[in-house]
C-alpha positions in Angstrom: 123.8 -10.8 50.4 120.2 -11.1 49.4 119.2 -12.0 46.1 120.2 -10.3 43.5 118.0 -9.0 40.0 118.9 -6.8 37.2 115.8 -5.6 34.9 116.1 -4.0 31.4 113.3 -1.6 30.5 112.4 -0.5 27.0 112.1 3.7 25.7 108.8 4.7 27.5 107.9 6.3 23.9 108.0 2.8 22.4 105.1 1.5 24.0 101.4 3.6 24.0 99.5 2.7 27.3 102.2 5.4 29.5 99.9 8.0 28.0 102.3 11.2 28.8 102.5 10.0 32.3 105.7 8.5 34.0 105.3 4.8 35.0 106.0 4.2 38.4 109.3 2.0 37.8 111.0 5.3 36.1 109.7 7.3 39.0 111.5 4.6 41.4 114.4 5.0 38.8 114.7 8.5 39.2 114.1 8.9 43.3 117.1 6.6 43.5 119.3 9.0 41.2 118.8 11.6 42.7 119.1 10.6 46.4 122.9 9.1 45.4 123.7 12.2 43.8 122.3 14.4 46.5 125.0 12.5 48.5 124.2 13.7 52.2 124.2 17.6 50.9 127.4 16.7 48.9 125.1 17.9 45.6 122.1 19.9 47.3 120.6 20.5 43.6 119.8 17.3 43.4 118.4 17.2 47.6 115.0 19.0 48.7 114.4 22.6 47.0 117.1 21.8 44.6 116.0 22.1 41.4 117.3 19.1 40.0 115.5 17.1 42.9 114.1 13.9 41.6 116.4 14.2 38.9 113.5 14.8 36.1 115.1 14.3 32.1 113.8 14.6 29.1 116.3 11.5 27.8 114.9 8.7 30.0 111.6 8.4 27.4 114.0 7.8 24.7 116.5 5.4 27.0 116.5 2.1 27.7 116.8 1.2 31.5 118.7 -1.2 33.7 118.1 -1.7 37.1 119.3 -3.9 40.1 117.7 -5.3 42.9 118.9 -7.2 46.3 116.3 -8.6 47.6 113.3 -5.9 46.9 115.5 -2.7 47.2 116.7 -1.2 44.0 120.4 -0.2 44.4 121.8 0.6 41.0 120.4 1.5 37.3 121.9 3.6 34.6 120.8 4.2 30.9 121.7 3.7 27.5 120.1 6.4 24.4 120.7 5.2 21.3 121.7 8.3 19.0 120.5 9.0 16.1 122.5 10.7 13.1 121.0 14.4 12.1 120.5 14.5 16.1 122.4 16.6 18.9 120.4 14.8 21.5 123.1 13.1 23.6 124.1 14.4 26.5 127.7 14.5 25.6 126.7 17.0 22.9 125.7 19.3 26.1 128.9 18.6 28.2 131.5 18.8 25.3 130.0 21.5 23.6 128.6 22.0 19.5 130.3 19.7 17.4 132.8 18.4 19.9 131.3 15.0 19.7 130.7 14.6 16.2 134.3 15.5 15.6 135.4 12.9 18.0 133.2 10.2 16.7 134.7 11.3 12.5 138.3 10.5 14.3 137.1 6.7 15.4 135.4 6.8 11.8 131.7 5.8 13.5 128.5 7.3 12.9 125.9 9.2 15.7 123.8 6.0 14.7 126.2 3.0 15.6 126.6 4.8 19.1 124.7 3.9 22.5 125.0 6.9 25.0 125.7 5.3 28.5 124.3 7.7 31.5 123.5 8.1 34.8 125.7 5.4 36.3 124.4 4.8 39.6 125.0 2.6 42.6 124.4 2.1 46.2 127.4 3.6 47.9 127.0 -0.1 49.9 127.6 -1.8 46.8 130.1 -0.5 44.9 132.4 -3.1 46.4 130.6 -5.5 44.9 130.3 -7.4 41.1 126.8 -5.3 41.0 129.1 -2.9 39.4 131.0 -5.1 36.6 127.6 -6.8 35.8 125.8 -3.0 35.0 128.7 -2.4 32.6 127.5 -6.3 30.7 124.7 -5.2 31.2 124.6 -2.3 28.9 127.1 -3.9 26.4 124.4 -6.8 25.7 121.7 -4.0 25.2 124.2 -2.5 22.6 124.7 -5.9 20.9 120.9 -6.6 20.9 120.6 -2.9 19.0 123.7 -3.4 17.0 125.3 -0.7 18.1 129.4 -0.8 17.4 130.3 1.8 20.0 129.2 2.7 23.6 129.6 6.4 24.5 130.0 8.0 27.6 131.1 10.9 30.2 132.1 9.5 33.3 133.0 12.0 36.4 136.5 11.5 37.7 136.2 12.2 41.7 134.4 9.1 42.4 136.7 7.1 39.6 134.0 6.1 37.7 136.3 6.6 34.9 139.3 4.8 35.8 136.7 1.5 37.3 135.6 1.8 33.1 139.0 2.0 31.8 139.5 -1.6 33.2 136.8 -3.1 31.0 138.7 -1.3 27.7 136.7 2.4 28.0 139.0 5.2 26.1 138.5 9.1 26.8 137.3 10.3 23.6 139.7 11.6 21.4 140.0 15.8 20.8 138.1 15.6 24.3 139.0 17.4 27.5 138.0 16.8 31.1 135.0 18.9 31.9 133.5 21.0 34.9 130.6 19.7 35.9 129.6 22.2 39.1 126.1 20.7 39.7 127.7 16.8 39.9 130.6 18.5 42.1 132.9 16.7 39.5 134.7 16.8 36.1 133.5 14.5 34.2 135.6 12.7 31.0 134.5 11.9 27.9 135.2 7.9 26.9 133.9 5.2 24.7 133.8 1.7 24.5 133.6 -0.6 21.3 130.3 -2.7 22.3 131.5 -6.5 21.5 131.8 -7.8 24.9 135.8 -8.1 24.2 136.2 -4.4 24.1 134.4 -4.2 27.3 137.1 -6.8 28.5 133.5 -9.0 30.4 132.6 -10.9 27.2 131.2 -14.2 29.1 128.9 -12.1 31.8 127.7 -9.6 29.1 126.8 -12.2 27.3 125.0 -13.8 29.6 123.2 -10.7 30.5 122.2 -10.8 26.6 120.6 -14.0 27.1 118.4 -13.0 30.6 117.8 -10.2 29.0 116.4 -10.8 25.6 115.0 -14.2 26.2 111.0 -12.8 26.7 111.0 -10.0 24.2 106.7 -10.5 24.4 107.6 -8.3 27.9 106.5 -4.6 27.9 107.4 -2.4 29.1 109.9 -4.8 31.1 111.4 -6.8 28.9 112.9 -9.5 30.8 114.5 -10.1 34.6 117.9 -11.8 35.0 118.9 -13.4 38.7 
């Protein structure tokens, strides 16, 4: 295999010089979503004269953004919004429904602001044999870590197992959650969480080398830093 690179991008509202326009790494971002969804017709929202084609969202300004390279082709990203308390900006608040997630977050006794929504989860049908996949799950725990987040949250569709390929790393379905029909992913996806210490996620050693490729040029904008 070529070589690999994982890259961790900052919010696009944190930094001024975007000017309302999309940079052209969230553009690539975005192409790549939504030409694994589309799935050779499998989704055709997300193909050409879907309306969800290019996979446009509001979230990614306020998201911070990992992506993987082999060689010069990106392969994978996903996302990680850090919520806010006061705030029904997650996406799980859309898929569970009003107040379903605050009531699951009062039963683990953590608050909208100590979570880090994980999203968009996407990789390279090629690849997903590979440790591409375990290292964008470190990936996004060191990003928690970095924010001091205690908890990763997420919903994770079940006819691709992306669920059950979490639940090895210590990911939980939410409790008072349900699975949920998700007809434009073709999928139902599951509500889970994660506690964010690299033990939880059951990949202390890579996430916390991610942590360290990661955060070790904060003077980077928008990309932060670029770990081989």
């Amino acid at each position: 295999m070529s070589s690999v690179r994982f890259q961790l991008y900052k919010p696009v509202d944190q930094y001024g010089e975007s000017k309302g326009r999309t940079p052209a790494w969230l553009h690539e971002i975005r192409n790549l979503r939504s030409n694994v969804l589309y799935a050779n017709g499998r989704r055709p929202l997300f193909g050409p004269g879907g309306h969800r084609f290019g996979d446009p969202c509001p979230r990614d300004d306020h998201s911070f953004h990992v992506t993987v390279r082999v060689g010069e082709r990106l392969v994978g990203c996903l996302r990680g919004l850090p919520l806010s308390n006061g705030k029904t900006n997650a996406l799980l608040d859309d898929v569970m429904g009003q107040g379903k997630l605050d009531r699951s977050l009062a039963a683990l006794q953590v608050k909208r602001d100590h979570c880090l929504e994980v999203s968009r989860f996407i990789l390279d049908s090629e690849f997903r044999a590979s440790n591409i996949a375990r290292h964008l799950v470190a990936s996004i725990g060191a990003v928690g870590w970095r924010l001091g987040m205690g908890m990763i949250v997420m919903g994770l569709g079940t006819c691709d197992y992306q669920d059950r390929f979490i639940q090895r790393f210590g990911a939980k379905p939410l409790p008072h959650s349900d699975l949920v029909p998700a007809p434009d992913f073709d999928d139902h996806i599951r509500p889970m969480y994660a506690w964010a210490s690299g033990t939880g996620l059951g990949i202390f050693s890579v996430a916390q080398r991610m942590h360290d490729h990661f955060f070790g040029k904060e003077e980077m904008a928008p990309l932060l830093a670029a770990a081989g």
